[in-house]
C-alpha positions in Angstrom: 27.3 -31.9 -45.8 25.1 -34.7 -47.5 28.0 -36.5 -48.6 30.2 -36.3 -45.5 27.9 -37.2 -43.1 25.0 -39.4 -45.3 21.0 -38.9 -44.3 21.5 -40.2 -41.1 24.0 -37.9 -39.9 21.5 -34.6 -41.6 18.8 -36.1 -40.0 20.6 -36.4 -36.1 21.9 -32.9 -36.7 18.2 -31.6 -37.3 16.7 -32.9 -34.7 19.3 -31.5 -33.0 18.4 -28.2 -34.2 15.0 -28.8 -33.3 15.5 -30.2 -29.9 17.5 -27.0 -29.1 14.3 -24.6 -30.5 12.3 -26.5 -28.3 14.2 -26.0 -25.2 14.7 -22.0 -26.0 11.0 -22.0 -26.5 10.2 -23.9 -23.4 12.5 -21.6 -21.8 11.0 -18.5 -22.8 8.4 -19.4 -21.6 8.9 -20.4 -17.9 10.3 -17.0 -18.0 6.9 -15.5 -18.2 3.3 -16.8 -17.1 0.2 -14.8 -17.8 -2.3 -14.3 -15.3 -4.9 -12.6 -17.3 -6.6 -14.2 -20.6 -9.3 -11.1 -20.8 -8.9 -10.9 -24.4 -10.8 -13.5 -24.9 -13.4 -12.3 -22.6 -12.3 -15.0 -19.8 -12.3 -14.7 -16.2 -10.5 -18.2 -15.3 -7.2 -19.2 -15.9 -5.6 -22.9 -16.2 -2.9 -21.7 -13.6 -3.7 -22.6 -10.1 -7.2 -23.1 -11.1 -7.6 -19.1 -10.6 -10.6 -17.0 -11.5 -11.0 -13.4 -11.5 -14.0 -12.1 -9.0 -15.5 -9.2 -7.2 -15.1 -9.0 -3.4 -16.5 -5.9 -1.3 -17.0 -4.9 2.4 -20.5 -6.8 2.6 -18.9 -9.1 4.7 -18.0 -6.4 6.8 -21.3 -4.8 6.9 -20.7 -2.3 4.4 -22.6 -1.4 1.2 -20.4 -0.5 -1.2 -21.0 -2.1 -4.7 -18.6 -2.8 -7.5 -19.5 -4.5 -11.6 -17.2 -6.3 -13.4 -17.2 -5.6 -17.5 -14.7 -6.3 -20.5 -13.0 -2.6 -22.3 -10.9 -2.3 -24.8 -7.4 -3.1 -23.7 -3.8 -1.8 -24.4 -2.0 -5.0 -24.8 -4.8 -7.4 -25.2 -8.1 -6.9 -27.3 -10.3 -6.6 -23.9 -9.3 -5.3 -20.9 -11.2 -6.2 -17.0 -12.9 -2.8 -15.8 -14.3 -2.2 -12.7 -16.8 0.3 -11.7 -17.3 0.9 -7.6 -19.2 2.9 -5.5 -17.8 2.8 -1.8 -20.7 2.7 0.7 -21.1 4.4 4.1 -21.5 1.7 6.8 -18.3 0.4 7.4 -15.4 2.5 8.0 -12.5 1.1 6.2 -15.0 0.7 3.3 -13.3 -0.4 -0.1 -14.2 -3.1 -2.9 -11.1 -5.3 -4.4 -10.5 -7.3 -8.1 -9.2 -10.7 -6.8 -7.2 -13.8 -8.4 -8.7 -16.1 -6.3 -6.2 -19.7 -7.0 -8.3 -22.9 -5.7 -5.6 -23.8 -3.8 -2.2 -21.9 -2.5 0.0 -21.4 -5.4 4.1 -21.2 -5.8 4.8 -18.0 -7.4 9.0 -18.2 -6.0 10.8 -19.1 -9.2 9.2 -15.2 -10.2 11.2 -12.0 -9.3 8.7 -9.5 -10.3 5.1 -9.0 -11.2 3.1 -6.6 -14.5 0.1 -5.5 -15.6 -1.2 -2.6 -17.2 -3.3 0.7 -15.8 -5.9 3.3 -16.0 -8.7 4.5 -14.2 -10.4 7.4 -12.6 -7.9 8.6 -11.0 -7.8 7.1 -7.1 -5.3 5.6 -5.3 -5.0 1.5 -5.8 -3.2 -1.2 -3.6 -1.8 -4.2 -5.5 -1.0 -7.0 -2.9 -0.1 -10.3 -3.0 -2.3 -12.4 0.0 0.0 -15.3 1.3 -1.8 -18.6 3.4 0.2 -17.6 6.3 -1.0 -14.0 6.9 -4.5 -14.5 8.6 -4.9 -11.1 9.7 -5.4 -9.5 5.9 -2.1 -7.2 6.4 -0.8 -8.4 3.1 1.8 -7.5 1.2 1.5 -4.8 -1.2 2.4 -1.7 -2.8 0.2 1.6 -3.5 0.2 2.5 -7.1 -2.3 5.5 -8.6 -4.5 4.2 -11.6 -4.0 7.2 -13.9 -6.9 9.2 -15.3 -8.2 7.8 -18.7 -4.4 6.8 -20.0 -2.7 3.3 -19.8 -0.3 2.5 -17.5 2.7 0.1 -17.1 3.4 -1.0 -13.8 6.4 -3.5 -13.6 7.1 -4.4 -9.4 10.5 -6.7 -7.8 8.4 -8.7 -4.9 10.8 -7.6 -2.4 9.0 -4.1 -3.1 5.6 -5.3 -1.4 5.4 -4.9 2.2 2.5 -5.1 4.6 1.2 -1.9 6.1 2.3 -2.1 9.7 -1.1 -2.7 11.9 -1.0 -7.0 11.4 1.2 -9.5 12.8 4.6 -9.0 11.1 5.4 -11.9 8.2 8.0 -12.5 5.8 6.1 -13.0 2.2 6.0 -16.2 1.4 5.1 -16.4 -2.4 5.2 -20.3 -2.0 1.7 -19.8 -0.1 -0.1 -17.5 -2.5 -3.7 -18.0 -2.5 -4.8 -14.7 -3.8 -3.6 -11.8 -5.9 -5.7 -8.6 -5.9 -6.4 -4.8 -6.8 -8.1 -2.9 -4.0 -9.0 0.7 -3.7 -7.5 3.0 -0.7 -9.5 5.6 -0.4 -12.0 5.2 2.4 -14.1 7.9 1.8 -18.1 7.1 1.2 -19.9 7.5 -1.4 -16.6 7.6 -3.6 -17.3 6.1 -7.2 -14.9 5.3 -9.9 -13.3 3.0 -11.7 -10.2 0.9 -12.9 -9.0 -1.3 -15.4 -6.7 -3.6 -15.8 -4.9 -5.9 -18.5 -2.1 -8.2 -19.3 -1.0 -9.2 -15.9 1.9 -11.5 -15.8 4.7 -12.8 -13.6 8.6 -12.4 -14.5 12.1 -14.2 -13.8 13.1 -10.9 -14.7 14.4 -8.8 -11.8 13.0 -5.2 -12.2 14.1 -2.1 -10.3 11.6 -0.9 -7.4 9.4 2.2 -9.3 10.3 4.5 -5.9 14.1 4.6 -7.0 13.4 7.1 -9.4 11.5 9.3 -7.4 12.6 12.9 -6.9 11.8 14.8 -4.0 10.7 19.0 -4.0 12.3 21.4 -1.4 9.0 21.5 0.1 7.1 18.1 0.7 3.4 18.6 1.3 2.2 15.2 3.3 -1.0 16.6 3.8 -3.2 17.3 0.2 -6.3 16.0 2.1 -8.7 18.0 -0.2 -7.1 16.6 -3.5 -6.1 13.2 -2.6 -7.4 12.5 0.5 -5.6 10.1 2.6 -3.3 8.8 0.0 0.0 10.2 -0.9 -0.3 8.8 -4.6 3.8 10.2 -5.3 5.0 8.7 -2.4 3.4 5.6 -2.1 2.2 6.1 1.2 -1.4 6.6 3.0 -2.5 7.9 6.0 -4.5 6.0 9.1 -5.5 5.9 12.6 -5.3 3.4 15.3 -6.1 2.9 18.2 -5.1 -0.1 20.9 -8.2 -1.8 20.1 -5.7 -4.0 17.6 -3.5 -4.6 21.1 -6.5 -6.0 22.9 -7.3 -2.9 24.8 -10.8 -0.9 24.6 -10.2 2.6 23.5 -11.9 4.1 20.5 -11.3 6.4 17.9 -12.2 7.8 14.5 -10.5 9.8 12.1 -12.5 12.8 10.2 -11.7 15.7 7.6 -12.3 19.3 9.0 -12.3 22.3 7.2 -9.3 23.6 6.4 -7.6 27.3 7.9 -7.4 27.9 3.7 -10.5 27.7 1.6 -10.7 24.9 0.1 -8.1 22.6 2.1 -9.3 20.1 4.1 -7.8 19.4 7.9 -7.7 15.8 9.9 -8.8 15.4 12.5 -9.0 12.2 15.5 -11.5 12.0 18.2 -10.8 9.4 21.0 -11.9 8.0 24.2 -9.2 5.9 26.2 -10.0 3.2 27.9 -9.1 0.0 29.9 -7.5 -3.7 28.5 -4.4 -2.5 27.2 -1.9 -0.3 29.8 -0.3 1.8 27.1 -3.6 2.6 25.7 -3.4 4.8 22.6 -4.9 6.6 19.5 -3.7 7.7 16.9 -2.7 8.9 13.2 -0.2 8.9 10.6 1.2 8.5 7.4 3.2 5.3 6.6 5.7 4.6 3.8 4.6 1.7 1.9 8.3 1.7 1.2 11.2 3.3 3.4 11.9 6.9 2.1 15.2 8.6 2.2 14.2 11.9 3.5 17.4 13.0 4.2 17.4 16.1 2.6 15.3 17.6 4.5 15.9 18.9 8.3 12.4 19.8 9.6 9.1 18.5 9.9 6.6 21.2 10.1 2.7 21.2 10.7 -0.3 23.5 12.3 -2.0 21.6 15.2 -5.0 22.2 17.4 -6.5 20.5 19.9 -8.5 19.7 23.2 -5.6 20.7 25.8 -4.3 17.0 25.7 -0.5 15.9 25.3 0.5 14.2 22.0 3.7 12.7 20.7 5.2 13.0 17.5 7.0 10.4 16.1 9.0 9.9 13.0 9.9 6.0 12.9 12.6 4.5 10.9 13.5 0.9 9.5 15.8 -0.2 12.2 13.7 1.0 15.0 12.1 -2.9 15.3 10.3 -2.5 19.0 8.6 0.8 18.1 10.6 2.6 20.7 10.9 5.5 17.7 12.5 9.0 18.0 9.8 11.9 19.3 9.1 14.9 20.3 6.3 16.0 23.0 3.6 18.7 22.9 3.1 19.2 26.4 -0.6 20.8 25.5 -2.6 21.4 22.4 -4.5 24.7 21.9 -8.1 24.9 20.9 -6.3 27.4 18.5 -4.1 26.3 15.5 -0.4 26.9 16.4 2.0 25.8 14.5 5.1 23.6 15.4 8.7 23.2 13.3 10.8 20.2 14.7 14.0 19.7 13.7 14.8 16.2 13.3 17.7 17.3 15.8 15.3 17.4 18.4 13.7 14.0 18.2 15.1 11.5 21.1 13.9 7.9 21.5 12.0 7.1 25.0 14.7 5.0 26.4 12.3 2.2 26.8 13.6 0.2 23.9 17.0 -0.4 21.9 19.0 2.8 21.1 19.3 3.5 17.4 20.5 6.4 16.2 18.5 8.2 13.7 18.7 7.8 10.3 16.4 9.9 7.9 17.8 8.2 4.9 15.2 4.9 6.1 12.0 6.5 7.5 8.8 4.8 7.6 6.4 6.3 9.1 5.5 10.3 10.6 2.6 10.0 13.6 0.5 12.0 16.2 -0.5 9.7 19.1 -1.8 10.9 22.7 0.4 11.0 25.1 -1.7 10.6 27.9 -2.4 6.6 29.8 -5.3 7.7 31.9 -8.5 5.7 31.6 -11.6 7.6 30.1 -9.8 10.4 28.9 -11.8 12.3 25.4 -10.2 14.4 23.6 -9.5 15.4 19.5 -6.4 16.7 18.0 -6.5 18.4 14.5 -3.2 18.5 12.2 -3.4 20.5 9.1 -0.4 21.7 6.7 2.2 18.8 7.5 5.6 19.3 5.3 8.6 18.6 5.7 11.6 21.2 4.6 15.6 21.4 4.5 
């Protein structure tokens, strides 16, 4: 090769060679960036700026309290931990571990997003907060920090979605200013912890972790005792609202009763209805961080009690856009637990919005809401047992 081509010629093909190793390297990677340098016991990162800090309800009035420290990690020599205690004075109480960037960051060239888990055992939201959402319904995805053993949770962005109660946004990952770990229970006095390492963003595309999922022949929505309002397998949650959020006046709040089973717990919603808002509401139910095919099954069945008021149940679906979603009504609730098994069958839309036809393969969200317009009605409704079989 020497003689055929002389020094010069070696010397063009090397740097060649090296020019090319450069350019794999360099490609490798932007294929990759690292969010998370804890193994070196460092909260900030060159990226965007960003830092890692504690945020809790105490803006909110709340009290709960959360402390930062370095564990050993699974992919890293330290891993971030945090230790919480939620508090009792606010009610949708709850502490978060935030990427705070300095200014908003463009995270598009990325399809998906890592990191690695453990914890105590309760339910955790991972969201990515975009500039453009200013009403804190961000974009996330439930995930369960296991108990004591590492984790790998690798998520597509197009699996984050907000949870349904904001103003509705497209995610914008040109306009991230914060990425975050928050806990979703809401129940005070709850302590426990998490910990993360090696978080890190990805060209790769990744398949969404609910694809794999499979389904019993009975689904229990309703393990209130065990996990209370989260539905860790499902990644789903329950909540109430009222119309409060639609500039009305009513007021509610959502409570665990005893159970008609030692042991089990019950929810239950007290309300008062009130002026500002003419479809005025309360309500609760369990929505689907993701759409759920639930088309193997046929009914949705529950126990219910009650202070004599109507309610509605409603099972929504993905192409039901004007929440116009397919129902059925309980014309009066019993003091005494009755139960009720609805076959999907018997659901109808209103009529007040578009017709869809239902499709159980897309369903979103499963909810209780009064019935009833009139102006200072009170009332509670308590739902216990909700499953849904073929």
């Amino acid at each position: 090769m020497v003689g055929k081509f002389g020094n010069n010629g070696m010397k063009v093909v090397l740097s060649a060679l090296v020019v090319f190793l450069f350019a794999l390297l360099a490609f490798a990677e932007s294929s990759a960036l690292s969010l998370s340098d804890f193994g070196t016991g460092v909260l900030k990162i060159d990226f965007g700026k960003g830092e890692w800090v504690p945020f809790t309800d105490k803006d909110n009035g709340g009290t709960s309290k959360m402390a930062l420290s370095f564990v050993e990690g699974k992919k890293s020599k330290k891993a971030l931990n945090v230790a919480y205690e939620l508090g009792k004075d606010y009610e949708y109480r709850y502490v978060t571990l935030k990427l705070a960037f300095k200014e908003a960051v463009d995270i598009s060239k990325y399809k998906s997003i890592s990191f690695w888990i453990k914890g105590s055992g309760s339910s955790i939201r991972f969201s990515v907060c975009a500039a453009d959402v200013k009403d804190y319904d961000y974009h996330g995805y439930p995930i369960a920090a296991t108990s004591g053993e590492w984790k790998e949770v690798r998520l597509p962005f197009t699996s984050l979605i907000q949870e349904g109660w904001g103003a509705k946004k497209d995610l914008d990952l040109s306009k991230t200013v914060v990425i975050q770990f928050q806990t979703a229970s809401k129940a005070d006095g709850e302590k426990g912890n998490f910990a993360v390492d090696k978080v890190e963003l990805s060209t790769e595309k990744v398949s969404d972790p609910n694809s794999a999922r499979v389904l019993t022949d009975v689904l229990n929505l309703s393990d209130f005792a065990k996990q209370g309002l989260n539905l860790i397998d499902l990644s789903a949650k329950w909540m109430s609202r009222d119309d409060s959020l639609d500039g009305g006046t009513s007021q509610s709040k959502m409570s665990f009763g005893n159970g008609q089973t030692k042991g089990e717990k019950t929810l239950r919603l007290d309300y008062e209805l009130a002026s500002g808002f003419k479809d005025r509401y309360a309500m609760v139910g369990v929505s689907f961080a993701i759409p759920i095919d639930l088309s193997k099954y046929r009914t949705l069945s529950f126990w219910m009690r009650g202070s004599g008021n109507k309610i509605r149940v409603y099972i929504g679906t993905k192409d039901v856009e004007d929440f116009d979603y397919h129902n059925y009504l309980i014309t009066a609730t019993s003091g005494k637990w009755k139960q009720y098994k609805l076959s999907f069958a018997e659901l109808t839309q209103e009529g007040w919005g578009k017709s869809v036809v239902f499709d159980p393969e897309k369903i979103s969200t499963i909810q209780f809401k009064t019935a009833s317009k009139a102006v200072g009605e009170k009332g509670w409704f308590e739902i216990d047992k909700v499953t849904l079989t073929k």
